[in-house]
C-alpha positions as CSV (number, residue, x, y, z in Angstrom):
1,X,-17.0,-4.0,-20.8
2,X,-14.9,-7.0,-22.4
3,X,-12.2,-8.0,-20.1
4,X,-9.8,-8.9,-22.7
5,X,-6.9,-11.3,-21.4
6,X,-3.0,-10.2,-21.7
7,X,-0.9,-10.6,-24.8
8,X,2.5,-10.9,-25.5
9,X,3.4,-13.7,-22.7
10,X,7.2,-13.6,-23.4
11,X,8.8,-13.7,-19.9
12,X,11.8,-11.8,-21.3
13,X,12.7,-8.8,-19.4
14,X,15.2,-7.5,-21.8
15,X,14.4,-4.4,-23.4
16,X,14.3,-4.4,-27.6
17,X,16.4,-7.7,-27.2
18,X,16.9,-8.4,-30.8
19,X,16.0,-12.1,-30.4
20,X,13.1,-11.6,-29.3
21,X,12.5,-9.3,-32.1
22,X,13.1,-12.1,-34.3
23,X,10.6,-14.4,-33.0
24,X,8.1,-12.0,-33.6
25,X,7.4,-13.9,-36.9
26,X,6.7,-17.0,-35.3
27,X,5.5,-15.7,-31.4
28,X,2.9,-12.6,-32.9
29,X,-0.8,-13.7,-33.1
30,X,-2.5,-11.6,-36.2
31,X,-6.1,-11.2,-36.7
32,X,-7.4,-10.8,-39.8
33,X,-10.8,-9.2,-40.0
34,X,-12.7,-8.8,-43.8
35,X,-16.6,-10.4,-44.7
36,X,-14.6,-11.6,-48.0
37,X,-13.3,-15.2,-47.2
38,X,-10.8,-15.1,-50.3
39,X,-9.3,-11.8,-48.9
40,X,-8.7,-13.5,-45.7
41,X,-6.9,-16.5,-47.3
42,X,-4.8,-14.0,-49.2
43,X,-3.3,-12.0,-46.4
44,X,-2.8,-15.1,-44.6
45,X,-0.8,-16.5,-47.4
46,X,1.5,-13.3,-47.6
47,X,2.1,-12.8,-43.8
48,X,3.0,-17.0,-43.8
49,X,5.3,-16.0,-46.8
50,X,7.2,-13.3,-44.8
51,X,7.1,-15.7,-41.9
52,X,3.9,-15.1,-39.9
53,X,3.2,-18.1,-39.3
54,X,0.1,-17.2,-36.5
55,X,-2.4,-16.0,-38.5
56,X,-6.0,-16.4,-37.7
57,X,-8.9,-15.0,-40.1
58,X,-12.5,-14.1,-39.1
59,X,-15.1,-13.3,-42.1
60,X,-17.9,-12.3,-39.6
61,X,-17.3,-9.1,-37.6
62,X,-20.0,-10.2,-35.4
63,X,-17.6,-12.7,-33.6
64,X,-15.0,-10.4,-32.6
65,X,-15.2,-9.8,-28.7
66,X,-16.1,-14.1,-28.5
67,X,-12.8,-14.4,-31.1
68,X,-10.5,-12.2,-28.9
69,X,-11.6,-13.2,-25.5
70,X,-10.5,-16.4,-26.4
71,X,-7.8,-15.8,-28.8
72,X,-6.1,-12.7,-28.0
73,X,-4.4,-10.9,-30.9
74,X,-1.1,-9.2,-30.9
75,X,-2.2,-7.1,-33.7
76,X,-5.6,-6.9,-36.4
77,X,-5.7,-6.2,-40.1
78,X,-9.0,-4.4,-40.6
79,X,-11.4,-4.1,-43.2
80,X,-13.8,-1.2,-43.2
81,X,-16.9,-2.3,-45.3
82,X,-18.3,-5.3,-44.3
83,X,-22.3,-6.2,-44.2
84,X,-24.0,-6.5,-40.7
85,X,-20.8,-4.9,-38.8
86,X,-18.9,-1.9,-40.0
87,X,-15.0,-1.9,-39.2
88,X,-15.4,1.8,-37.2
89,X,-18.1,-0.4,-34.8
90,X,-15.4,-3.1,-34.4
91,X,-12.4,-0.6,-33.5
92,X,-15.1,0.9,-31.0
93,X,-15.2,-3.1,-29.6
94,X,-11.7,-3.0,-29.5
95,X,-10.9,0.7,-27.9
96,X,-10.1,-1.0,-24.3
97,X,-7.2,-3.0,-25.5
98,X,-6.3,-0.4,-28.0
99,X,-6.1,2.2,-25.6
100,X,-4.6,0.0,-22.3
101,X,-3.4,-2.2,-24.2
102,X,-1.5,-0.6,-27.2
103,X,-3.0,-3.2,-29.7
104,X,-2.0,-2.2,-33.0
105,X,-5.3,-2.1,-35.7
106,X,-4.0,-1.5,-39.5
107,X,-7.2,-0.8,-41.4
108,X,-6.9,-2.5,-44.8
109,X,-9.2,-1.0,-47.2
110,X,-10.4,-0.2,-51.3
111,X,-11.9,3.4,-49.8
112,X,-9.0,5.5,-49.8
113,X,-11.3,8.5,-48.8
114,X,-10.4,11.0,-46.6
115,X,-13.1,11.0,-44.5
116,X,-12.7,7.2,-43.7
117,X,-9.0,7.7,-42.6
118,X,-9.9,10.3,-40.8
119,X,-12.6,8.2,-39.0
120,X,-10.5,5.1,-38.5
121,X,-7.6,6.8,-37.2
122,X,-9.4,8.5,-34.6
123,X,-11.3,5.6,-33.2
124,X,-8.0,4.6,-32.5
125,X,-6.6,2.5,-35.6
126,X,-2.9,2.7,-35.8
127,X,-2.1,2.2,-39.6
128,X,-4.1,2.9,-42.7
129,X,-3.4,1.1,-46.1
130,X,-5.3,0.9,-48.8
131,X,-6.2,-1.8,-51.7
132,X,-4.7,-2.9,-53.6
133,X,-1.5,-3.1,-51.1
134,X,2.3,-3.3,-52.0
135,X,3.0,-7.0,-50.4
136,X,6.4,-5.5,-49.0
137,X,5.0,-2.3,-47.7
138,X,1.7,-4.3,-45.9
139,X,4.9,-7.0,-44.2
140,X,6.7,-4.1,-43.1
141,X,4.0,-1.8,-41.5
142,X,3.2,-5.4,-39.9
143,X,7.0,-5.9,-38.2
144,X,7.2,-2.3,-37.2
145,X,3.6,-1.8,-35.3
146,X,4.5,-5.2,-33.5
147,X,7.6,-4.5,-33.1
148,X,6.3,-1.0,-31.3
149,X,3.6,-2.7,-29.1
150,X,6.9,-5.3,-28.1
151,X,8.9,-2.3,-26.8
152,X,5.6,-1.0,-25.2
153,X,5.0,-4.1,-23.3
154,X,8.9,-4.1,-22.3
155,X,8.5,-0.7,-21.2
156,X,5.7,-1.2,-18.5
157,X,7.2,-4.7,-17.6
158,X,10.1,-2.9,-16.4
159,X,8.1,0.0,-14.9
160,X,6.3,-2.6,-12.7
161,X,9.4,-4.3,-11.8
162,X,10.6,-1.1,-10.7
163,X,7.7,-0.3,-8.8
164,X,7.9,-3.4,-7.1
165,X,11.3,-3.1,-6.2
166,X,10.9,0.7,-4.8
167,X,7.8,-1.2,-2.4
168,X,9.8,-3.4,-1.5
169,X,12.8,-1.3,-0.5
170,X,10.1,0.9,1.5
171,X,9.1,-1.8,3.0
172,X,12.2,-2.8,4.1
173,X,13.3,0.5,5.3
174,X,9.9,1.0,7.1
175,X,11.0,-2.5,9.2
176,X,14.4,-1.5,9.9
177,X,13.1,2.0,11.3
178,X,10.2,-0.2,13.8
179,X,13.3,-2.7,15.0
180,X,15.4,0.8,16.0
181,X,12.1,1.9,18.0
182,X,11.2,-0.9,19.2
183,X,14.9,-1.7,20.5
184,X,15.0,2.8,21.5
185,X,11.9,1.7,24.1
186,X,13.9,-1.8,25.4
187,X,16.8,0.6,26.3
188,X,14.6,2.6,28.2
189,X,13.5,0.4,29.8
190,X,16.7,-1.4,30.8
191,X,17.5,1.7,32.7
192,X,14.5,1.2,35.0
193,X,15.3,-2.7,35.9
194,X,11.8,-2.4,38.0
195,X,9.1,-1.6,35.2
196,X,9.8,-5.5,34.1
197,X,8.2,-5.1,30.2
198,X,5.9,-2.1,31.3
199,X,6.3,-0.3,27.6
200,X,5.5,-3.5,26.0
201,X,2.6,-4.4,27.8
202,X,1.3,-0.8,27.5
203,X,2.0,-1.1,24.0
204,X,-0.4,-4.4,24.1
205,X,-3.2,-2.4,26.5
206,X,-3.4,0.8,24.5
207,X,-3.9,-1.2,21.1
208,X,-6.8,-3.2,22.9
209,X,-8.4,0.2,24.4
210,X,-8.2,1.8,20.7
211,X,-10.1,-1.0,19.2
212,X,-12.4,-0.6,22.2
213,X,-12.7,3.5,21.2
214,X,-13.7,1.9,17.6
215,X,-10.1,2.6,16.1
216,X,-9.0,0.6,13.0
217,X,-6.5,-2.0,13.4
218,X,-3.9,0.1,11.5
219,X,-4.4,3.1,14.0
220,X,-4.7,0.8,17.0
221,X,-1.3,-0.3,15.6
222,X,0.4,2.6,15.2
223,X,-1.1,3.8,19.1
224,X,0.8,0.5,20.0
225,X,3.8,1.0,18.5
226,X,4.0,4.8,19.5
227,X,2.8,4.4,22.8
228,X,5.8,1.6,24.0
229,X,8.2,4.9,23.8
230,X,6.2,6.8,26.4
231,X,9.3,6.6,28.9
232,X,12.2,6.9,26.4
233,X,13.0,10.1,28.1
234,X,14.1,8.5,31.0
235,X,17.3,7.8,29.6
236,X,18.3,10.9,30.4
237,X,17.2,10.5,34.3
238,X,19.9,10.3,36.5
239,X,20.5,6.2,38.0
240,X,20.3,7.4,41.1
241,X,17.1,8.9,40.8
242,X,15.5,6.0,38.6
243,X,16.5,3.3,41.2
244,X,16.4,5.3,44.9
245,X,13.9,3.3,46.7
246,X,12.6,6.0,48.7
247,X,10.7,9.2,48.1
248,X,11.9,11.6,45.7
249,X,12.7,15.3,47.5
250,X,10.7,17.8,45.7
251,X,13.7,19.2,43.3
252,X,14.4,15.4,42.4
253,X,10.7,14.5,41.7
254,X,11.4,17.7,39.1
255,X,13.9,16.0,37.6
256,X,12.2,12.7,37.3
257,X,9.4,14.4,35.7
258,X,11.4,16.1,32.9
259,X,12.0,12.4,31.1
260,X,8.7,13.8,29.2
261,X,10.2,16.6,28.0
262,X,13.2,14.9,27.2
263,X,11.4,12.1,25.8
264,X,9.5,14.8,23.4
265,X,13.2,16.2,22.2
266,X,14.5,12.8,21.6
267,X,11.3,11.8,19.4
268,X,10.4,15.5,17.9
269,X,11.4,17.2,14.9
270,X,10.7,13.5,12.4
271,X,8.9,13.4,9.5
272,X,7.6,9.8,10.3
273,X,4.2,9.8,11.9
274,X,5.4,7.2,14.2
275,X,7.7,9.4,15.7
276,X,5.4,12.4,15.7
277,X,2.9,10.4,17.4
278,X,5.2,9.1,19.9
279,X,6.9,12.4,20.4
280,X,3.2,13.9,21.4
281,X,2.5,10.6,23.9
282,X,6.2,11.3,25.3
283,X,5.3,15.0,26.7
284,X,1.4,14.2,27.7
285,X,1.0,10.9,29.6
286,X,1.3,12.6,33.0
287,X,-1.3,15.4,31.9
288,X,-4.1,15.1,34.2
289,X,-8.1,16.3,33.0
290,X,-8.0,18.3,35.6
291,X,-5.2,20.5,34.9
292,X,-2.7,19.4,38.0
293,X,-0.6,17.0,35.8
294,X,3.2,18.2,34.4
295,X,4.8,18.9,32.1
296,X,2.6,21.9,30.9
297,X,-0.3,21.4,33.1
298,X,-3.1,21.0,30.1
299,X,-6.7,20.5,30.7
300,X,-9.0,18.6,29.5
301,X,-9.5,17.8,25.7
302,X,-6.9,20.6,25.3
303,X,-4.2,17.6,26.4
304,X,-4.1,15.4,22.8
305,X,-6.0,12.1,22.9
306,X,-3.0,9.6,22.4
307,X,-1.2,10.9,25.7
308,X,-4.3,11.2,27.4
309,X,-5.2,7.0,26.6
310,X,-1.7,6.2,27.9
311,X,-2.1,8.1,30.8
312,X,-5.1,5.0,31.6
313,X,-3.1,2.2,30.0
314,X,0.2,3.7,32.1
315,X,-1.9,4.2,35.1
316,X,-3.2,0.7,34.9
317,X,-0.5,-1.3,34.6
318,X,1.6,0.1,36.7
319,X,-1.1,-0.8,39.6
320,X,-1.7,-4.7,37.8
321,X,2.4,-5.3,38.6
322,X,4.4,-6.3,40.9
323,X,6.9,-4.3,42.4
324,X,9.4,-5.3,44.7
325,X,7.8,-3.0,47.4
326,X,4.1,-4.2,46.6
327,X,2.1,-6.7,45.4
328,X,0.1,-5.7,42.0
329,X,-3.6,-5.3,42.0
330,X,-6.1,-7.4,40.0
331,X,-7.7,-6.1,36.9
332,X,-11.0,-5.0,39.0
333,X,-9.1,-3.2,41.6
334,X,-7.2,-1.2,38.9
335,X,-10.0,-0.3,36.9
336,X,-12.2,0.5,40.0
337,X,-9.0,3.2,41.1
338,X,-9.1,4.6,37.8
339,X,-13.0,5.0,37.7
340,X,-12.3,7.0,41.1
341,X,-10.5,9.4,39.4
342,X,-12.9,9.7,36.6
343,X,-13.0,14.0,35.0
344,X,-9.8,14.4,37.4
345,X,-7.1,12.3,36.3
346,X,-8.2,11.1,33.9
347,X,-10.7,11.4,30.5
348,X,-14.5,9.7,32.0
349,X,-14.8,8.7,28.1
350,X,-11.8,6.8,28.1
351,X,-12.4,5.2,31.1
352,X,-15.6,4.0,30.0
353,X,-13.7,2.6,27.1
354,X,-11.0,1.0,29.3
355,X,-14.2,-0.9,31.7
356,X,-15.9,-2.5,28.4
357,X,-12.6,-4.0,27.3
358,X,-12.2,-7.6,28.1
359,X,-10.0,-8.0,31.7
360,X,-8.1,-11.4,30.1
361,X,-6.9,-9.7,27.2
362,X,-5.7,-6.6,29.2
363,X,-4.2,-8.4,31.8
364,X,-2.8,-10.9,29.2
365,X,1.7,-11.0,29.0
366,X,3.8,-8.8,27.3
367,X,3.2,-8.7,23.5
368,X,4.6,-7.0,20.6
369,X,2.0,-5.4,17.9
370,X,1.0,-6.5,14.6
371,X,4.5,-6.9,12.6
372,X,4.7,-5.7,9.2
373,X,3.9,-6.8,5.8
């Protein structure tokens, strides 16, 4: 197929402005398609006289896709009888512009025949007149099919303006929603003054594992993103429980363990997939394979994949870092815990996943993931 190049490059964004409806006269590039050279000369004369003024003429029908490609039209006078190439075989040659395009095709002809109007308007030719013309009705017919494919062109300008605007709004809203839960995990996180970054940088691990399980970037992402809200519920812990520095009775390890509940009522019931995601990772980090982890004491694959990867990434961070009661473990030492506790604590699959990934880049500082477009 022909790719045919744009007309009509007015920048205007004005819709049926009349001034630009004025410059038609001068702006419009007509074709002028018939084998007889004086017929060509003729309509060029009486278009200049009504003040078309960009008139090209072609006598060989032959040339047309090499004529346009070059020179696009803004609207063709057709003849239908010409030797070598028929005008039905050019409108066929023009169909993609006529069709995408809205170029306006006025067959000029001496056959007045029903059966070739019939034929030239459905192979898409927009006007029909017949020879010999009125030289007021032909200038006429002219103005109004351009002025038609003008309004057409103004028309999906501003439909693409306003679909550029309504991305761009999205897009904006879209950023505004990852700064408020990105800033929701920071205050989490400033109510545990000892996890020091720990949702960020299992944000960072958790993207690296996906891409390790063979997740796109845009899900390993969106794991990232999701999985730095994985404590969120602990805003509703009491202080004194999040900072006692001894062991937690057995009624106040409950209540420590209910920040995944509360995380999953703070992050349910969104329609944004972030926030779905996250609200899922929120209830099922502490899940264990085996069935002895909380909230609901899941099993297996039954627990959801994205709570059972943090469960790793949360497990091995917390062992990498310092605390102020212990010194954090080095990337070996972690991994080699967590391979321990491979088909209890944790999924063997993701495990194997978490020992391929490279120890630098898991061990590497806090992070935030991929920003936005």
């Amino acid at each position: 197929m022909i790719a045919f190049p744009p007309a009509f490059h007015d920048d205007s964004e004005y819709f049926g402005e009349p001034a630009r409806l004025e410059r038609l006269s001068s702006a419009a590039h007509i074709l002028a398609i018939d084998d007889e050279p004086l017929n060509v000369e003729l309509v060029k004369m009486l278009l200049a006289r009504a003040g078309f003024t960009n008139v090209s003429g072609l006598t060989d029908a032959r040339q047309v896709e090499a004529f346009i490609t070059s020179t696009p039209p803004d609207l063709v006078l057709l003849d239908v009888h010409m030797p070598e190439r028929d005008g039905f075989d050019v409108l066929d040659a023009l169909a993609p512009l006529i069709h995408a395009d809205r170029l306006p095709v006025i067959v000029v002809t001496g056959d007045d025949s029903s059966d070739v109007r019939r034929q030239a308007l459905t192979r898409g030719a927009r006007d029909f007149v017949t020879k010999p013309f009125d030289f007021t009705e032909i200038a006429i017919r002219v103005r109004n099919q351009l002025e038609t494919r003008l309004l057409f062109h103004d028309l999906r300008k501003q439909n693409r303006s306003l679909r550029d605007s309504v991305r761009g709004r999205t897009l904006e809203l879209e950023s505004a929603r990852i700064e408020m839960i990105e800033r929701l995990a920071m205050a989490s996180e400033y109510r545990d003054d000892s996890t020091n970054n720990h949702n960020t940088r299992v944000g960072r691990i958790i993207s690296t594992l996906a891409t390790a399980m063979g997740r796109s970037p845009s899900d390993a992402d969106l794991l990232a993103r999701a999985s730095a809200l994985h404590d969120v519920g602990k805003i509703g812990i009491p202080d004194a429980l999040l900072r006692k520095p001894g062991p937690l009775t057995s009624l106040e390890a409950q209540v420590m363990q209910s920040h995944t509940t509360i995380g999953a009522r703070i992050l349910g019931g969104s329609d944004m997939p972030l926030l779905r995601l996250a609200s899922t990772i929120a209830l099922t980090h502490h899940e264990r394979w085996d069935g002895s982890g909380y909230p609901r004491g899941l099993k297996g694959h039954d627990i959801p994949l994205p709570g059972r990867m943090v469960a790793i990434a949360d497990a091995f961070d917390a062992m990498t870092t310092d605390r102020p009661y212990r010194q954090g473990r080095t990337p070996e030492m972690a991994i080699a815990a967590i391979e321990e506790e491979r088909g209890r604590q944790f999924d063997g699959d993701i495990v194997d996943a978490l020992m391929a990934c490279d120890r630098e880049t898991l061990s590497a500082g806090p992070s935030l993931p991929t920003p936005l477009p």
